[in-house]
LUMKOLMAR-173452 format. One record per atom (N, C-alpha, C): x, y, z; atom name; residue number from 0. Coordinates in steps of 0.05 Angstrom, whole numbers, plus 5000, padded with zeros to 4 digits. Example, Ala and Ser with C-alpha at 12.3 -4.5 7.8 and 13.67 -1.06 7.14 Angstrom:
2
> 5264 | 4886 | 5156 | N | 0 $
> 5246 | 4910 | 5156 | CA | 0 $
> 5264 | 4934 | 5156 | C | 0 $
> 5257 | 4955 | 5142 | N | 1 $
> 5273 | 4979 | 5143 | CA | 1 $
> 5258 | 5001 | 5157 | C | 1 $
END
This chain:
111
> 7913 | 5287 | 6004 | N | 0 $
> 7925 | 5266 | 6020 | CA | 0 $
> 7955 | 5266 | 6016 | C | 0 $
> 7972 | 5261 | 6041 | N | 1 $
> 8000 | 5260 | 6034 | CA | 1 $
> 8006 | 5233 | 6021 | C | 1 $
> 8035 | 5239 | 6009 | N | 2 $
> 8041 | 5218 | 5992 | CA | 2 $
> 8052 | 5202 | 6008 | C | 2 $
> 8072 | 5210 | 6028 | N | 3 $
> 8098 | 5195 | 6040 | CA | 3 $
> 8090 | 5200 | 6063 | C | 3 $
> 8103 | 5191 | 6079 | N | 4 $
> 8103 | 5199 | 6113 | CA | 4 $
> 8120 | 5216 | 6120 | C | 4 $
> 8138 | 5222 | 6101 | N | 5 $
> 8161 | 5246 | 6101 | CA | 5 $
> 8150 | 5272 | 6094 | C | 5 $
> 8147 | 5291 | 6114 | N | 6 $
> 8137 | 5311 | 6102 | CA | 6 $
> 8160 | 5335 | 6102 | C | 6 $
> 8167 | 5344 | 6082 | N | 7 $
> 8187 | 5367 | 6082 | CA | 7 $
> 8187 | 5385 | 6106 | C | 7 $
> 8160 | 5399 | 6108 | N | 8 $
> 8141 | 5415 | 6126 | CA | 8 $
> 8154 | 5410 | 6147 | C | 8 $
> 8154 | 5390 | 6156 | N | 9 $
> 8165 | 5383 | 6186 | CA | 9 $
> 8189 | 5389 | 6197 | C | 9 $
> 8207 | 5395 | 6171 | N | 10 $
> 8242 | 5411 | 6186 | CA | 10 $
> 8236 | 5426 | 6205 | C | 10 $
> 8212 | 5445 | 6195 | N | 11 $
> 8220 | 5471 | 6205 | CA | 11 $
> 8201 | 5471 | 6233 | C | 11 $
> 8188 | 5445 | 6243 | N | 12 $
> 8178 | 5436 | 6273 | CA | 12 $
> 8208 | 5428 | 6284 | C | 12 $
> 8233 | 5426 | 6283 | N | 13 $
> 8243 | 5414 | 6288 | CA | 13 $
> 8252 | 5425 | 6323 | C | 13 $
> 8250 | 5452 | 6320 | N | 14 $
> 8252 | 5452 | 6343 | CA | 14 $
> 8230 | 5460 | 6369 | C | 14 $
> 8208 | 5453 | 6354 | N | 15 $
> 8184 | 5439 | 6384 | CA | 15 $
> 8190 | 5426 | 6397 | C | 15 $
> 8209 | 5401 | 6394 | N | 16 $
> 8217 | 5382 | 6410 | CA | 16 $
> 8222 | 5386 | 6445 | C | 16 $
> 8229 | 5412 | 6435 | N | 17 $
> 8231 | 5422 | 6475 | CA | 17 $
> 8204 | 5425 | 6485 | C | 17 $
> 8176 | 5428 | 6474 | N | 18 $
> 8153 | 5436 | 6483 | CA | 18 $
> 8143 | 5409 | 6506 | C | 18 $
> 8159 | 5387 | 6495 | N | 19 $
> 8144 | 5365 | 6506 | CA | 19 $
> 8161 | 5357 | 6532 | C | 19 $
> 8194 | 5373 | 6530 | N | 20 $
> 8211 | 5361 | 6546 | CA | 20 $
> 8231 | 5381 | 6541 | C | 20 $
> 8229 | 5408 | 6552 | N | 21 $
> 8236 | 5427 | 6555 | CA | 21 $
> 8268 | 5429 | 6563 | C | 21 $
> 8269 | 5411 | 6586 | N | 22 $
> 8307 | 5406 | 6592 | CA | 22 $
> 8319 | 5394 | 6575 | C | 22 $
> 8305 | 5374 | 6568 | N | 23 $
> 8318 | 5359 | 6550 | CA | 23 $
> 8323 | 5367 | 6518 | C | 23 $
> 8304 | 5379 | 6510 | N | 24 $
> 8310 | 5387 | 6485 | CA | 24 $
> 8324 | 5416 | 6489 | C | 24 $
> 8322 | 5424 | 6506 | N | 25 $
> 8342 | 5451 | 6502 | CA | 25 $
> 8375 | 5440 | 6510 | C | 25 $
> 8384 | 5424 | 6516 | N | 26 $
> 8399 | 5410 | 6534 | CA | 26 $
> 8413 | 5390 | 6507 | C | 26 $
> 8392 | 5381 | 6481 | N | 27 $
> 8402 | 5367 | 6457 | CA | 27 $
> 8408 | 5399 | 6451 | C | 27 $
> 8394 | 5415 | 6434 | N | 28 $
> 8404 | 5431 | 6417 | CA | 28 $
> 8433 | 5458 | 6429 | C | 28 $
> 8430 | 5455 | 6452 | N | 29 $
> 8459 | 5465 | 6473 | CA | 29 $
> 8478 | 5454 | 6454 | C | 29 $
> 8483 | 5423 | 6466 | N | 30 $
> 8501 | 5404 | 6445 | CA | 30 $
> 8502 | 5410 | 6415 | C | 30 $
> 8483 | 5404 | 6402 | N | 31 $
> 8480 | 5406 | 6379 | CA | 31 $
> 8493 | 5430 | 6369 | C | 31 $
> 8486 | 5453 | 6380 | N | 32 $
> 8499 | 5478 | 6374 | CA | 32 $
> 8530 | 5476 | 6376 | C | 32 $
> 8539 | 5464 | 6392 | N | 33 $
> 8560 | 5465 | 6404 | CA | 33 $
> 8588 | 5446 | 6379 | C | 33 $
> 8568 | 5434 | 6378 | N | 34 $
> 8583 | 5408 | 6360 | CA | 34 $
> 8584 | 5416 | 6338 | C | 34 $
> 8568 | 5442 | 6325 | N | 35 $
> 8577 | 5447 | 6295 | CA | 35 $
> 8594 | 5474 | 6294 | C | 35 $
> 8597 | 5475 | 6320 | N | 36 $
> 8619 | 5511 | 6321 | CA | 36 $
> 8645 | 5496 | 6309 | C | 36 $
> 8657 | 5519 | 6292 | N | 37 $
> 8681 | 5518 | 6293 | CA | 37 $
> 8695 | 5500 | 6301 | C | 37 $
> 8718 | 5495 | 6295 | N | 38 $
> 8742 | 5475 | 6316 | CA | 38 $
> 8764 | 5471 | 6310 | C | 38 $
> 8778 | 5446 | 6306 | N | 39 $
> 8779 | 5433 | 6290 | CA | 39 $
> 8780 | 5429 | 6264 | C | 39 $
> 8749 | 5419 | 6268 | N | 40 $
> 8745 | 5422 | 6241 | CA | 40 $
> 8730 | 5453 | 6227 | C | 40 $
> 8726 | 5458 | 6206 | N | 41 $
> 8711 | 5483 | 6199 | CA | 41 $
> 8691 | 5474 | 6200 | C | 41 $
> 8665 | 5492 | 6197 | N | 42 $
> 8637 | 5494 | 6194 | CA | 42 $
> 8632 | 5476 | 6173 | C | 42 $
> 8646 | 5479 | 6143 | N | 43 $
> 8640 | 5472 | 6114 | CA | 43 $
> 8650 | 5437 | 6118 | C | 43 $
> 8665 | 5430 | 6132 | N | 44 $
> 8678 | 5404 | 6135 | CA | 44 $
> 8651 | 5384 | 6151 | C | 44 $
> 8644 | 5406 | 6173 | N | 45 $
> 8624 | 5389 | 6185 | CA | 45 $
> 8595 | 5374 | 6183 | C | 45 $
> 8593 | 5405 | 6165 | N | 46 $
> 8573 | 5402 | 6138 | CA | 46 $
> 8569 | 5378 | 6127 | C | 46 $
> 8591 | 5369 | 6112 | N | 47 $
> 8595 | 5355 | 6086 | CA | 47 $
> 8596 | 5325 | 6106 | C | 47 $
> 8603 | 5328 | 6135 | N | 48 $
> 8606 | 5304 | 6151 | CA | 48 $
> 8578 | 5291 | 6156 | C | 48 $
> 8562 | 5313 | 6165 | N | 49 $
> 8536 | 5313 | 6170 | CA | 49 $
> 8511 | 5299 | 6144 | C | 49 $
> 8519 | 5310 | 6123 | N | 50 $
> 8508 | 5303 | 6095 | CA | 50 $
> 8522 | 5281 | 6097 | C | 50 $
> 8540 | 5276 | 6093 | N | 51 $
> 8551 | 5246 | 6096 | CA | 51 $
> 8531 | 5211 | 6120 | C | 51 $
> 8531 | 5226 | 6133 | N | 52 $
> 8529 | 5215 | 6155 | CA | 52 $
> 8487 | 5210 | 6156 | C | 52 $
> 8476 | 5235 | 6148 | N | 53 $
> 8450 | 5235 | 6135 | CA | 53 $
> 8437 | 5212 | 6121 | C | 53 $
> 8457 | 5210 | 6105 | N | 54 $
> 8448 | 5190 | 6086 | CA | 54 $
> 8452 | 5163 | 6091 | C | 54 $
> 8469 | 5160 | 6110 | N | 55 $
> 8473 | 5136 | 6125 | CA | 55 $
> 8454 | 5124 | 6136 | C | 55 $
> 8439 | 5147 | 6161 | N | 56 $
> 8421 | 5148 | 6176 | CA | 56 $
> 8394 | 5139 | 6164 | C | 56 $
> 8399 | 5150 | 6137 | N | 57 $
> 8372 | 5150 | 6110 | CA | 57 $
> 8348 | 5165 | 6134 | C | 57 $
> 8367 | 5198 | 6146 | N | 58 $
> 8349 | 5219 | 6152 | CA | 58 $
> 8342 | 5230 | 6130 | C | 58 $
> 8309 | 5243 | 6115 | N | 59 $
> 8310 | 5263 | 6099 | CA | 59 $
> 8305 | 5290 | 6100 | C | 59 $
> 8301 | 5286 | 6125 | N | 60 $
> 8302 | 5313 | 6135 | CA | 60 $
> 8334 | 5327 | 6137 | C | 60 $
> 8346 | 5308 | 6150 | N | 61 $
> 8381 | 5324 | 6149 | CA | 61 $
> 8389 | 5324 | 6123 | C | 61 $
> 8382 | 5306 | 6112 | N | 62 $
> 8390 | 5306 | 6077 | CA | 62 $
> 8381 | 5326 | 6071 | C | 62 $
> 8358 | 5336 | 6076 | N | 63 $
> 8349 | 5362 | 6065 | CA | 63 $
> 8368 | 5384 | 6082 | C | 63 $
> 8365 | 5385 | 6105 | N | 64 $
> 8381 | 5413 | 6112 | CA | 64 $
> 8409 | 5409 | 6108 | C | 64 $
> 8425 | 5386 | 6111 | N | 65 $
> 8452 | 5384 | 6104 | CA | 65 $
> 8463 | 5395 | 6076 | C | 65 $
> 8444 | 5383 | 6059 | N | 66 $
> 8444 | 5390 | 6025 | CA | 66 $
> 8450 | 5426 | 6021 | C | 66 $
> 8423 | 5430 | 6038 | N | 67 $
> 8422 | 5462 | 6029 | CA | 67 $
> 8440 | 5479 | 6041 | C | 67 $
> 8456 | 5464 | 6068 | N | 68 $
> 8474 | 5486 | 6088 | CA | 68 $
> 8494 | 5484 | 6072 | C | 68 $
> 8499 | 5460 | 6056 | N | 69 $
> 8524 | 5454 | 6047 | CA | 69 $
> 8532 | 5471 | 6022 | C | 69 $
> 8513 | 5468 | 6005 | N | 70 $
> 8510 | 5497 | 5981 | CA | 70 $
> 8505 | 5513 | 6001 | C | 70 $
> 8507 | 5523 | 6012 | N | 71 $
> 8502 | 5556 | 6029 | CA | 71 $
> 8530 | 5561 | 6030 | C | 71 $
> 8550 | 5548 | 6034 | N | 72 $
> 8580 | 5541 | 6049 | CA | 72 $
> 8598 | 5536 | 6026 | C | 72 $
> 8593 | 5532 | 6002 | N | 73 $
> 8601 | 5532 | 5978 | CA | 73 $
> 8606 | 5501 | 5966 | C | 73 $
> 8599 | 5478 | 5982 | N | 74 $
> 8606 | 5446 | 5980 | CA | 74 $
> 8591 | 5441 | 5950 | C | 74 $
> 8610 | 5443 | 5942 | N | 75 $
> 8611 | 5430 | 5907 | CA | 75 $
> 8584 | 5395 | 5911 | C | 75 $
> 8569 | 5401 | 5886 | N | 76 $
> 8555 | 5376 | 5878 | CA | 76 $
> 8571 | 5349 | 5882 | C | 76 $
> 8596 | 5352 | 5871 | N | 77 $
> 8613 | 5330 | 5856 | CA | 77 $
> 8625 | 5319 | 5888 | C | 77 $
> 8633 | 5339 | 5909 | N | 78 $
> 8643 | 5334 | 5935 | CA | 78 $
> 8617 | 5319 | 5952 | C | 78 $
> 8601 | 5338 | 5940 | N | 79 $
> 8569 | 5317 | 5960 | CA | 79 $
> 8579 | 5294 | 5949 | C | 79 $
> 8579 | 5287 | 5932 | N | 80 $
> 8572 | 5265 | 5928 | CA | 80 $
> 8595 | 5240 | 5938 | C | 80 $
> 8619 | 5249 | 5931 | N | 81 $
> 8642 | 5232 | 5927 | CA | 81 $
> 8633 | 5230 | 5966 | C | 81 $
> 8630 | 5244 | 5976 | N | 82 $
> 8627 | 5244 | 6014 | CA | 82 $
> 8605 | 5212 | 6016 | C | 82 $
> 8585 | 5217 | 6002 | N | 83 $
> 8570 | 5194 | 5996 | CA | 83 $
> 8574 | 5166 | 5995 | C | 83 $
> 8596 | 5170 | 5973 | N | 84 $
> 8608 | 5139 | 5969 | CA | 84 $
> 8622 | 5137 | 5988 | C | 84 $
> 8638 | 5148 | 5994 | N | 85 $
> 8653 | 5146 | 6024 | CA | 85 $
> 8628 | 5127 | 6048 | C | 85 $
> 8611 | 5142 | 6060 | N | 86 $
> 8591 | 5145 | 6073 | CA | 86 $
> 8573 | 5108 | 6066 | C | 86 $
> 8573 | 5106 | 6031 | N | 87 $
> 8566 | 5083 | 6030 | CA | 87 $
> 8594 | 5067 | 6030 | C | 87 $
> 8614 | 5072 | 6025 | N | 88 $
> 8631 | 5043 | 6026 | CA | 88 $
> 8636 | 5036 | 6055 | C | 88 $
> 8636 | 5052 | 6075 | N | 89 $
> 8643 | 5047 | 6093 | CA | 89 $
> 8611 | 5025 | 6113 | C | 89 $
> 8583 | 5033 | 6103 | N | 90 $
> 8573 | 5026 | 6118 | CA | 90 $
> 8565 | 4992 | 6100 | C | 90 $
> 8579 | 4993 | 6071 | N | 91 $
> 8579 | 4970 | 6066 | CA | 91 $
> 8595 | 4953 | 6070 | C | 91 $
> 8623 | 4962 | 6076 | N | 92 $
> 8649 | 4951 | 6093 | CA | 92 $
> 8630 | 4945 | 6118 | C | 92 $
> 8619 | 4955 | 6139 | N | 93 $
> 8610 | 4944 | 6158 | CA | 93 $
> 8591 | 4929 | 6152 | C | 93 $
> 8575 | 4924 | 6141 | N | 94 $
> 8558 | 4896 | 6132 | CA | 94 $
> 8573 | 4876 | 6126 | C | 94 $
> 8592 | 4881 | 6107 | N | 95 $
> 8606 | 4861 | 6098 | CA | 95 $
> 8624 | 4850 | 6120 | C | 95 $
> 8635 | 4861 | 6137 | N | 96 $
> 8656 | 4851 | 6161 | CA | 96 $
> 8644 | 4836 | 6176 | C | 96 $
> 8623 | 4843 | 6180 | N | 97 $
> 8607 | 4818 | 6206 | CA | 97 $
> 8598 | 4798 | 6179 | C | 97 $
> 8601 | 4786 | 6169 | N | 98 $
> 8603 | 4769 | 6151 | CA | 98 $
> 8624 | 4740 | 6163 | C | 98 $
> 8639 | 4764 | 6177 | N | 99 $
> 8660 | 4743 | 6190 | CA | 99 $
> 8652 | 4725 | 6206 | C | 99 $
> 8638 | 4730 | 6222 | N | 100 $
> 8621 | 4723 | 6242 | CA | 100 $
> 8602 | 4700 | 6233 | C | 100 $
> 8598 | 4704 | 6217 | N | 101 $
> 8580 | 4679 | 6202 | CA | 101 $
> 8593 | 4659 | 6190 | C | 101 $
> 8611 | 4664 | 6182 | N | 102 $
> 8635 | 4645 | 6177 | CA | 102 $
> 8648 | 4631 | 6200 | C | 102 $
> 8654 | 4646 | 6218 | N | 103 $
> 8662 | 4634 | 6246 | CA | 103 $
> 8647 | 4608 | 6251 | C | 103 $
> 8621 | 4626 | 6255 | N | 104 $
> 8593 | 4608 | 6263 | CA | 104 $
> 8590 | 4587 | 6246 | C | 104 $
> 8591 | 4584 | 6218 | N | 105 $
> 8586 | 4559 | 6206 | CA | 105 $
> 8611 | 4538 | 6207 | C | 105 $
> 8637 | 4549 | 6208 | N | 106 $
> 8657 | 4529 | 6217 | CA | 106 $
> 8652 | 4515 | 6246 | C | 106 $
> 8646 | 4532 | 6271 | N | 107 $
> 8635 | 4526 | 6286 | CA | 107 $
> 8616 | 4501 | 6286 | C | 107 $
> 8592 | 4505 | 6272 | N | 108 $
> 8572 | 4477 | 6269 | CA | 108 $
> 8586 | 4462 | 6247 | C | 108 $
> 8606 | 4467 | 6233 | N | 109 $
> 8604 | 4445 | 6209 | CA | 109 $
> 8628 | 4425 | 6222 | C | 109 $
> 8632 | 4427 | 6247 | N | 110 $
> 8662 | 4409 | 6257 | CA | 110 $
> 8642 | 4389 | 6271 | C | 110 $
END
């Protein structure tokens, strides 16, 4: 019996997704392809953006392939990580900002 609902296994289904919706999923991974070429930015930057951004999402599947493309690309442990705190201060800066909002709102009722 599985443990989690997360099954590792499943990365590598990832791109069935066209079987069910053929334009459309060829039509995401078009994009998708597109968005990690070169640019701009490098490959290794986008990487580390993507692993960043993974963990945001709390995907474990991209956590998993981000992780491993990222060591493939040479992205140091210590850079994963520091991308992380980034990744969390910012999405705890946005929790914390609409805070404001609740403050508004209780001055609001307390007049």
């Amino acid at each position: 019996m599985q443990k989690t609902y997360y099954d590792p296994k499943d990365l590598k289904k990832f791109g069935k997704i066209t079987e069910w919706s053929e334009e459309l999923g060829e039509k995401f991974f078009e994009y998708y392809g597109k968005v990690f070429e070169e640019g701009s930015l490098t490959a290794r930057e986008k990487s580390l953006i993507a692993l960043a951004v993974a963990h945001t999402v709390q995907c474990p599947y991209c956590i998993d392939a981000y992780t491993k493309d990222g060591l493939q690309r040479g992205i140091e442990k210590e850079e994963m990580m520091e991308a992380l705190h980034v990744a969390a201060a910012i999405r705890g800066g946005a929790s914390l900002v609409h805070g404001v909002q609740m403050m508004n709102k209780v001055e609001k009722l307390s007049m």
